[in-house]
N, C-alpha and C positions, 0 to 999 in steps of 0.2 A: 504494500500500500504506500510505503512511505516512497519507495522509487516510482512510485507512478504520480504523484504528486512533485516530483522529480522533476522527474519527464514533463511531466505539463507545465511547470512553473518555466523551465528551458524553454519549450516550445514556443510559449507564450511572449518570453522576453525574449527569441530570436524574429517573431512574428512582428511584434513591437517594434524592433530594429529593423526590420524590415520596411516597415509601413512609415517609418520615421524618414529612412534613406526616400524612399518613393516620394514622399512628400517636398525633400529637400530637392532632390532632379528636376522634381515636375513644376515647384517655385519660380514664377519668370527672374528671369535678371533682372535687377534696376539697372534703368535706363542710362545711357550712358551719357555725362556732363555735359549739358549745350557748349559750344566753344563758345566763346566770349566776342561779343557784334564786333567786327571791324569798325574802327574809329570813324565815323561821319567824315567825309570828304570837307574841307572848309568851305565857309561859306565867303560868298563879296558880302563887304562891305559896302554902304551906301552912302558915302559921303558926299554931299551936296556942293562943297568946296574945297580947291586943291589942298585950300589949310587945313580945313577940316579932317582931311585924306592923312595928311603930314601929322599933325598932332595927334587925329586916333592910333595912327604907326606907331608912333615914338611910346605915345602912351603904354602902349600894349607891349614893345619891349621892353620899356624899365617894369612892367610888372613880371616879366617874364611869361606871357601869354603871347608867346606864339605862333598860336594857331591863329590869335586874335589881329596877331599881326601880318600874315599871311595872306587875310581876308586882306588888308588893304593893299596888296599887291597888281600889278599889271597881268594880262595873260600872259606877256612876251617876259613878265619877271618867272608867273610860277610854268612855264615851260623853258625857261634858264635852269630854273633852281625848284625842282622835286622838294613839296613839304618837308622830307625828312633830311636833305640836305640843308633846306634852309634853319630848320630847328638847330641841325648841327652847327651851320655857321653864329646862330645868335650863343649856344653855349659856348664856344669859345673865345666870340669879342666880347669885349666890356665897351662898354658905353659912353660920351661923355657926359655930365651934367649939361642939359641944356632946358633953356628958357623958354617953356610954350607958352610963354604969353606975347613973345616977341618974336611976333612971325610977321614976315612980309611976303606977297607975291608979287611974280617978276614974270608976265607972259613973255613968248616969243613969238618968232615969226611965224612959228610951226601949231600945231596944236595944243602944244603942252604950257605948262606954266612952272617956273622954279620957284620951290617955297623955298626961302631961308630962315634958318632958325637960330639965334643969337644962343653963342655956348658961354656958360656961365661961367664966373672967374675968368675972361679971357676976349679978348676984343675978336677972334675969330666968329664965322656964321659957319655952321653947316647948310651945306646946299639938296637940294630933295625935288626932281625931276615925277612932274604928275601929270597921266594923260586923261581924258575922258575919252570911258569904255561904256556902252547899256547905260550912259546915265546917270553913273555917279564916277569921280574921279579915282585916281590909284597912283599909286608909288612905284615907279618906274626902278627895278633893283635888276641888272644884269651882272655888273662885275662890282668890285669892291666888298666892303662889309656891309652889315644889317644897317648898322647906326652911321655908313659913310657911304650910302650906294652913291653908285654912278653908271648910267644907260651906255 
């Protein structure tokens, strides 16, 4: 008697294990991690004037934004300079102190208009080349640095 309650008690607990494995196979997987969105494409900016254009730039570099600074860019700047090269070029210049309150523009003969911007501590202007593109203006950056382009 006692080996048949043996036996059964076995049976039971291999039966058990059984029904446990089955269970654990037949379980779906969780699902695997969404990848994480590719970063939105920058947007333009809409600056109504070339100053406007010039000082949202500047802006947006000294906070180290960017992307924010990118929007104010030309198409013939971000077909120079791919988003993430131009990201690299702003982490490696440094900046000067300058004074956006002392802006001037300077049309030419051409379409464009040069903003200058009065650097602080220092009787120099930085110069800042802006075209109107769709209606609001842009920062013309093909060679040079972020905070010194030049077309």
């Amino acid at each position: 008697m006692k080996t048949r309650l043996v036996l059964i008690f076995v049976l039971a607990a291999v039966a058990a294990a059984a029904a446990i494995a089955i269970i654990l196979v037949r379980r779906p997987k969780p699902p695997d991690p969404l990848p994480a969105p590719a970063p939105a494409p920058p947007q333009q900016a809409q600056a109504s004037t070339p100053s406007e254009a010039v000082v949202g730039y500047l802006q947006a570099l000294s906070e180290s934004d960017f992307g924010a600074a990118y929007e104010h860019l030309s198409a013939a700047s971000h077909s120079a300079h791919p988003y993430e090269e131009f990201a690299a070029l702003c982490e490696e210049s440094k900046g000067p102190s300058l004074d956006l309150e002392s802006v001037s523009e300077h049309p030419t003969e051409s379409d464009r208009v040069i903003v200058t911007v009065s650097v602080l501590w220092d009787p120099a202007e930085a110069s800042f080349t802006t075209v109107r593109e769709d209606g609001a203006w842009r920062v013309v950056f093909i060679e040079g640095r972020p905070w010194f382009p030049y077309p």
